[in-house]
N, C-alpha and C positions, 0 to 999 in steps of 0.2 A: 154057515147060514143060521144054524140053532144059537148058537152065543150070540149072533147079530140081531134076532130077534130078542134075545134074553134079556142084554146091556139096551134094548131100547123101550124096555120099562122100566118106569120110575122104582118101583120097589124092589127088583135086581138092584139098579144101579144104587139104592140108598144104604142092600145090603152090602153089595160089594164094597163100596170107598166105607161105608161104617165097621165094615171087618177092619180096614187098614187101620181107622182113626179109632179105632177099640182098640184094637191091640196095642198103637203106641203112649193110649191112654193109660192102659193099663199095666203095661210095662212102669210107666213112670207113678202111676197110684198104687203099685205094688211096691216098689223103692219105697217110695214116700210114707208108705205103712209102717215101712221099720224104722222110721228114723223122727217122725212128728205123731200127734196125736190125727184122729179123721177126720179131725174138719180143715187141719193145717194140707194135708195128706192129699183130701178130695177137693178143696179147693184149686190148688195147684195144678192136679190132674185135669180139672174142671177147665181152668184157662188155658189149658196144653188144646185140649179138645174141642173148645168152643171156636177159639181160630181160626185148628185145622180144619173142624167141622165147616166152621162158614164157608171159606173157598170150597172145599171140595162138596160141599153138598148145594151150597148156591151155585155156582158154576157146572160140575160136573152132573150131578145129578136131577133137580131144578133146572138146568139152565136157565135162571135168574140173569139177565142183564141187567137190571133196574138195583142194583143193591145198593143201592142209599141211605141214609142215616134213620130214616124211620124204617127200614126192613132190619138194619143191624140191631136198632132199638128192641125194637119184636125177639128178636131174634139171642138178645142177649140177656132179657125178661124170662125167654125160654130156659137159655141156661142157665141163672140164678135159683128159677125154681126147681130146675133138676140137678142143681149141688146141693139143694137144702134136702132135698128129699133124701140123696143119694147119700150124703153123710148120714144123715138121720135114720136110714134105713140100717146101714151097716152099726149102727150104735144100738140099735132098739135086734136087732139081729145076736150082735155080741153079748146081751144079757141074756141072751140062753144059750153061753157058753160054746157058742161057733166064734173060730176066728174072725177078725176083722178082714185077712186077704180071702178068705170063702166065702165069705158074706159080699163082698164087692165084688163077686165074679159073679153069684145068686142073681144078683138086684139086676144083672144088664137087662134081661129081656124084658120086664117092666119098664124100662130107663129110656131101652129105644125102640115099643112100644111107642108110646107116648111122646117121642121123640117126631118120632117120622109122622105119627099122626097131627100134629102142630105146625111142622113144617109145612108138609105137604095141605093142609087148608086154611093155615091161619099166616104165617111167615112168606112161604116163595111161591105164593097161590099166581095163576096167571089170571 
């Protein structure tokens, strides 16, 4: 009964499925750290996440049935400006001599922050 109540609010459920879609973000933007520079790096992790992100946070969390091309629109404007930020933060981070994969673990809670607040009143509003 207490999880039943839990999973039927919005910011449980945007924590819960953004745990999952963090992590396999991050999995794949921590690869991507060793091997491209971070815009190459977070881009890539960016469209892993944007996606997964849309289904699982329009449908599961949202439950958005309306998700049509001007919600994906919104919704992709979203994450354009949170790869710019998110590379850019991890590079302005790295000049004071913190890694680049510590710096993109730093940056999440500002990232989905900002995230879930955009969602939730501007993108999958009812």
């Amino acid at each position: 009964m207490f999880l039943a109540n839990i999973f039927s609010q919005k910011k449980y459920k945007f924590i819960f499925f953004g745990i999952i879609n963090t992590f396999i973000t991050i999995i794949v933007l921590q690869i991507f750290l060793l091997l491209t520079s971070s815009i190459y790096a977070t881009l890539i992790s960016q469209i892993v996440n944007s996606f997964l992100g849309y289904y699982l946070y329009g449908s599961k969390v949202f439950q958005n049935r309306k998700r049509g091309i001007k919600v994906f629109l919104k919704y992709l404007t979203l994450y354009l400006f949170l790869w710019n930020l998110n590379w850019l933060s991890i590079e302005f981070i790295y000049e004071y001599g913190i890694s680049r994969n510590i710096a993109a673990v730093v940056i999440i809670p500002p990232l989905a922050l900002i995230s879930y607040s955009a969602m939730k009143s501007i993108i999958f509003k009812k």
